[in-house]
PLY file of the C-alpha trace (Angstrom):
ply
format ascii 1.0
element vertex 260
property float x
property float y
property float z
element edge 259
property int vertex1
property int vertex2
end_header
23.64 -9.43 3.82
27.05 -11.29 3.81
26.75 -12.04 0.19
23.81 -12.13 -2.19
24.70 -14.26 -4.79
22.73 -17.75 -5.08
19.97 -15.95 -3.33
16.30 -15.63 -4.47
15.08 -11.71 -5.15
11.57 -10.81 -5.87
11.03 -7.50 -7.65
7.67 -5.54 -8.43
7.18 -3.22 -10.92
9.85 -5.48 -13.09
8.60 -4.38 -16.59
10.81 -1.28 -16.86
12.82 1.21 -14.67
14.12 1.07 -11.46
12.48 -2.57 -11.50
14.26 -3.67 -14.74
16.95 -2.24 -13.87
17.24 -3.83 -10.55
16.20 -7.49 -11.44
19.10 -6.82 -13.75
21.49 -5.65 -11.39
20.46 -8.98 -8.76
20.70 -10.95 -11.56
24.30 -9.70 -12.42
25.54 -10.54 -8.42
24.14 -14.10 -8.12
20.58 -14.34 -7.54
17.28 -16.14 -9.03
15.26 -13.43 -9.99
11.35 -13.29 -9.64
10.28 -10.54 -11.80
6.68 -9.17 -11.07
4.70 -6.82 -12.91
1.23 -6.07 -13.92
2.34 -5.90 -17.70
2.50 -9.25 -19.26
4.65 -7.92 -22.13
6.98 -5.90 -20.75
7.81 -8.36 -17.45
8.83 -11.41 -20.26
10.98 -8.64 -21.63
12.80 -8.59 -18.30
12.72 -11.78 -17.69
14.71 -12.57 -21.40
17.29 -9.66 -20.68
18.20 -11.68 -17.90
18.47 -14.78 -19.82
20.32 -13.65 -22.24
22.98 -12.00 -19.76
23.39 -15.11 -18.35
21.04 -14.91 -15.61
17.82 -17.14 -14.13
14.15 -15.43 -13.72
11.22 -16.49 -13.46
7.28 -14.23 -14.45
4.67 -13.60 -12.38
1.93 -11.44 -13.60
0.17 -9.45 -10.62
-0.64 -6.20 -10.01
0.73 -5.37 -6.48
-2.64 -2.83 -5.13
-4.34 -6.69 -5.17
-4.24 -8.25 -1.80
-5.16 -11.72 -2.74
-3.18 -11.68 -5.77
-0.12 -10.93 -3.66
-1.10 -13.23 -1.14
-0.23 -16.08 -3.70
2.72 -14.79 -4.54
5.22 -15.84 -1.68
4.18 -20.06 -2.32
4.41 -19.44 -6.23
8.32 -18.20 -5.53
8.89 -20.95 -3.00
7.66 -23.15 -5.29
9.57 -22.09 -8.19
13.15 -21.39 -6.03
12.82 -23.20 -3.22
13.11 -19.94 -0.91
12.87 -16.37 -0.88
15.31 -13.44 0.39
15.18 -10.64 -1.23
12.18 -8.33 -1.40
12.07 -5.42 -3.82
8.78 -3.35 -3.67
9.52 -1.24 -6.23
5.83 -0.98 -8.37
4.53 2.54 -8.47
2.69 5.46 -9.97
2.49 8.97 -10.33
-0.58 11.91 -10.28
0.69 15.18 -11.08
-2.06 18.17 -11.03
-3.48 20.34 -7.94
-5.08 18.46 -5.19
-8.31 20.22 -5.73
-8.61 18.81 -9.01
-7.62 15.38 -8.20
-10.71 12.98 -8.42
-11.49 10.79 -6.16
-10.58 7.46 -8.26
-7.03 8.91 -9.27
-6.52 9.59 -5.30
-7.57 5.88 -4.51
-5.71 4.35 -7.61
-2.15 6.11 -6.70
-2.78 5.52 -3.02
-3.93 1.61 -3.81
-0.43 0.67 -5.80
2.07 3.31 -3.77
0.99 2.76 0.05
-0.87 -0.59 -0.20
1.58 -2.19 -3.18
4.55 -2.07 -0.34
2.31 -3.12 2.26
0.82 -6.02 0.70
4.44 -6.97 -0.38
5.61 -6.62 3.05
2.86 -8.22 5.01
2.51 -11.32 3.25
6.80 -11.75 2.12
7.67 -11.04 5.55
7.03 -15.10 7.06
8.65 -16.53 4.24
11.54 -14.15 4.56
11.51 -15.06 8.27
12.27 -18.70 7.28
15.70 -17.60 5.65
19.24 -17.00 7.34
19.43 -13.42 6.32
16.70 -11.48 4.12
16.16 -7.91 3.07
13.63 -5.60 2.32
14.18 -2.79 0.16
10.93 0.01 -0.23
11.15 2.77 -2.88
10.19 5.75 -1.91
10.73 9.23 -3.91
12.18 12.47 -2.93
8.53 13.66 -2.77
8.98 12.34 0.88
11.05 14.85 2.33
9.24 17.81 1.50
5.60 17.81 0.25
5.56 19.04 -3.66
3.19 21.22 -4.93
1.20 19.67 -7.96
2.27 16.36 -6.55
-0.17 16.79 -3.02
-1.30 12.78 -3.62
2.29 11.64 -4.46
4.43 13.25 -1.95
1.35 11.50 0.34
1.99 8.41 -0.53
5.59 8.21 -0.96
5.79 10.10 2.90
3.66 7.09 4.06
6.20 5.06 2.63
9.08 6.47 4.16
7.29 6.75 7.84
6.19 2.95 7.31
9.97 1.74 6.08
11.60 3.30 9.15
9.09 1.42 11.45
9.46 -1.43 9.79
13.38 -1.26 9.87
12.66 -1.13 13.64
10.29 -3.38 14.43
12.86 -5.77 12.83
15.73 -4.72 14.59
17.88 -8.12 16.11
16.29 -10.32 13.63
18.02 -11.85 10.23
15.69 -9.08 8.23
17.38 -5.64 6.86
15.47 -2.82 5.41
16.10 -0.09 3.06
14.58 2.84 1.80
15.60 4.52 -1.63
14.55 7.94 -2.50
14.70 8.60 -5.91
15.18 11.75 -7.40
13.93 12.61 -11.21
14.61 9.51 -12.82
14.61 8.09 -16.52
12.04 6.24 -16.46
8.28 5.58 -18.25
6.75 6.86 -15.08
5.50 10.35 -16.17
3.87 8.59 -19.51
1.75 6.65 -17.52
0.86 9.61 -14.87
-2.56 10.71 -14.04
-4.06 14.20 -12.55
-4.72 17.32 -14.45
-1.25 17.52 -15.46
-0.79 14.50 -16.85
-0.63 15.18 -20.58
1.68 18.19 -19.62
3.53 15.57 -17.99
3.93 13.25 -20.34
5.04 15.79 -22.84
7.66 16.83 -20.88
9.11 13.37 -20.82
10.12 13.25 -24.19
12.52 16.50 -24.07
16.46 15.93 -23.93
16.37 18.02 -21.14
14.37 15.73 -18.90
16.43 12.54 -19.63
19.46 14.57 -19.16
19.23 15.52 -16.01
17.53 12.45 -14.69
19.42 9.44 -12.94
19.55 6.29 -14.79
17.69 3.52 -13.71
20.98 1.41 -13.68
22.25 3.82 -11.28
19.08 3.09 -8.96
19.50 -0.78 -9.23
23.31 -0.14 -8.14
22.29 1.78 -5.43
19.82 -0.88 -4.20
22.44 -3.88 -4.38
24.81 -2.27 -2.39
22.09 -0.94 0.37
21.16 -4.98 0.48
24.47 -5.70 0.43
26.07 -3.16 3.49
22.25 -3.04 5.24
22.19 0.73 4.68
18.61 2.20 6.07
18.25 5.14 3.58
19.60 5.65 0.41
19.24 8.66 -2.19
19.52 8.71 -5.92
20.32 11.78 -7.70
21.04 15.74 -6.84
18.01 16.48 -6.88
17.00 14.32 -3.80
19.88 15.26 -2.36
18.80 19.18 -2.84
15.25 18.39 -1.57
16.52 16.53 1.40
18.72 19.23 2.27
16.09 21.69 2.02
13.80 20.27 3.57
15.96 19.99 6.52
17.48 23.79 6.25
13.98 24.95 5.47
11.20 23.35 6.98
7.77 23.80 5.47
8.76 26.24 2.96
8.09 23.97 -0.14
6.01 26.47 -1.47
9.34 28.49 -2.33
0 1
1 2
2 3
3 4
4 5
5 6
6 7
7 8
8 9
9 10
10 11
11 12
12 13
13 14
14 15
15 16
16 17
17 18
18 19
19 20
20 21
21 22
22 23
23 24
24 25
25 26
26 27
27 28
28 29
29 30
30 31
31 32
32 33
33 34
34 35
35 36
36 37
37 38
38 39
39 40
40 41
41 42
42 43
43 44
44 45
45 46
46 47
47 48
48 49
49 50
50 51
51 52
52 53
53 54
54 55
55 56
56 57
57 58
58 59
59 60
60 61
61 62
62 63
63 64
64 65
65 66
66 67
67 68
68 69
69 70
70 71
71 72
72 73
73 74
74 75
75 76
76 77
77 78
78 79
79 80
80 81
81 82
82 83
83 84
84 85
85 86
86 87
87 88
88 89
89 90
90 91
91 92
92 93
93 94
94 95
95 96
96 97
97 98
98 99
99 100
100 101
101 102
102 103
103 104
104 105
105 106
106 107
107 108
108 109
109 110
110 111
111 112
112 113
113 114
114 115
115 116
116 117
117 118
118 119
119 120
120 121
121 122
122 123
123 124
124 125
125 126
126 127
127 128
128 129
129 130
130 131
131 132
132 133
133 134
134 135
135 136
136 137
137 138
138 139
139 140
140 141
141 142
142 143
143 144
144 145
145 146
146 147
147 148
148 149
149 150
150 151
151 152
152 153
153 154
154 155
155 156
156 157
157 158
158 159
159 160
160 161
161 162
162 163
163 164
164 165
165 166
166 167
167 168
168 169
169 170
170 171
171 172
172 173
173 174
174 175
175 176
176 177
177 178
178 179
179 180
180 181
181 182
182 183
183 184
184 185
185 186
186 187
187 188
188 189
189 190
190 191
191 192
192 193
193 194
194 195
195 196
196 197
197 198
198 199
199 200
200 201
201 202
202 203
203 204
204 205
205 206
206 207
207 208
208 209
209 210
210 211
211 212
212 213
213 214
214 215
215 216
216 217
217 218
218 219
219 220
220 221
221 222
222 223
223 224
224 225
225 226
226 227
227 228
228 229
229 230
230 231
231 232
232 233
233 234
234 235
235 236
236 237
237 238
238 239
239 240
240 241
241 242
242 243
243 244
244 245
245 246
246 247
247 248
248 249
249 250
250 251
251 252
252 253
253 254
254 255
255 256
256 257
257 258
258 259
């Protein structure tokens, strides 16, 4: 996009993370801010660190794996900004456990708000976006997509349906006014492991809490300054962290050899 400031950005997953942190970051360069989020609480938070930094947002409570609740959301935007141009799908979760003791409502649950969260934000943002000069799309993805993780079978599923989806997307929209972007995130500081599922999960959410963890994780203000400038120079892939960058190279040098 030429510029994005005084231009309207909706963001899932707003309550914390990569979403809070990127609401911010939009909010810093210019734009109105629609923060979503499935967490009442935590989305007002957002929505008053913008405020107080100066910046405009409005709350919308929805949980993104609803179709009809997304559905709505495009004419509640419009009706609050007057247009929409910037589309964030951000909201996501994680399962973290072997595959063979997954059960079958933690497989549908992760698969509900990683696959069909970006899908229903695409498929029914995607007309209103039409209606601007320029828009942008921007899908979070996760390292998990370059290489399938063991312990992580459902995740690295979703997040590589993700990925596949973005790129046809980008291309499907190639010659119109609409960019797309894909970030990959590495291990990042973020609440995502408390709120993990699977036969891990209280392993997981352990680990979260050591030093170690947050110190070698990317910041989530990094990830919102890597998504303004992939909406700003209409870059189709970008990757947060060394540790994407080590699985992407891997994956690459070493095909199916994630096992190792």
């Amino acid at each position: 996009m030429r510029t994005i400031d005084g231009r309207v950005a909706v963001v899932t997953g707003a309550g914390g993370g990569i979403g809070r942190a990127t609401s911010l970051a939009l909010a810093r360069h210019g734009c109105a801010v629609a923060v979503v989020d499935v967490n009442a609480a935590a989305v007002r938070e957002t929505q008053e660190l913008i405020r107080v930094a100066g910046g405009k947002a409005t709350v919308h409570i929805a949980d993104a794996s609803s179709s009809g609740r997304m559905a709505e959301l495009p004419g509640e935007v419009v009706s609050e900004h007057g247009a929409c141009h910037i589309l964030v799908n951000n909201a996501g979760v994680l399962a973290v456990g072997r595959f063979e003791e997954d059960t079958l409502d933690d497989i549908r649950w992760i698969v509900d708000i990683n696959i069909f969260g970006i899908v229903h934000g695409c498929h029914h943002f995607l007309p209103v976006l039409r209606e601007a000069d320029e828009a942008h799309i921007v899908n979070v993805s996760s390292m998990a997509a370059f290489a399938g993780i063991p312990q992580n079978a459902v995740y690295s599923l979703t997040k590589g349906a993700v990925r596949s989806f973005t790129e046809a997307l980008r291309a499907e929209l190639v010659g119109t006014s609409i960019g797309v972007s894909t970030l990959f995130p590495g291990s990042t500081n973020t609440n995502i492991m408390r709120g993990s599922r699977g036969a891990q999960a209280d392993r997981l959410n352990a680990l979260a809490d050591k030093s170690f963890v947050r110190l070698f994780s990317s910041s989530p203000e990094a990830a919102g300054r890597k998504i303004v400038r992939a909406i700003e120079h209409e870059r189709a892939r970008v990757l947060l962290g060394p540790d994407a960058r080590l699985i992407d190279l891997s994956a690459r040098l070493l095909p199916g050899r994630t096992g190792l």
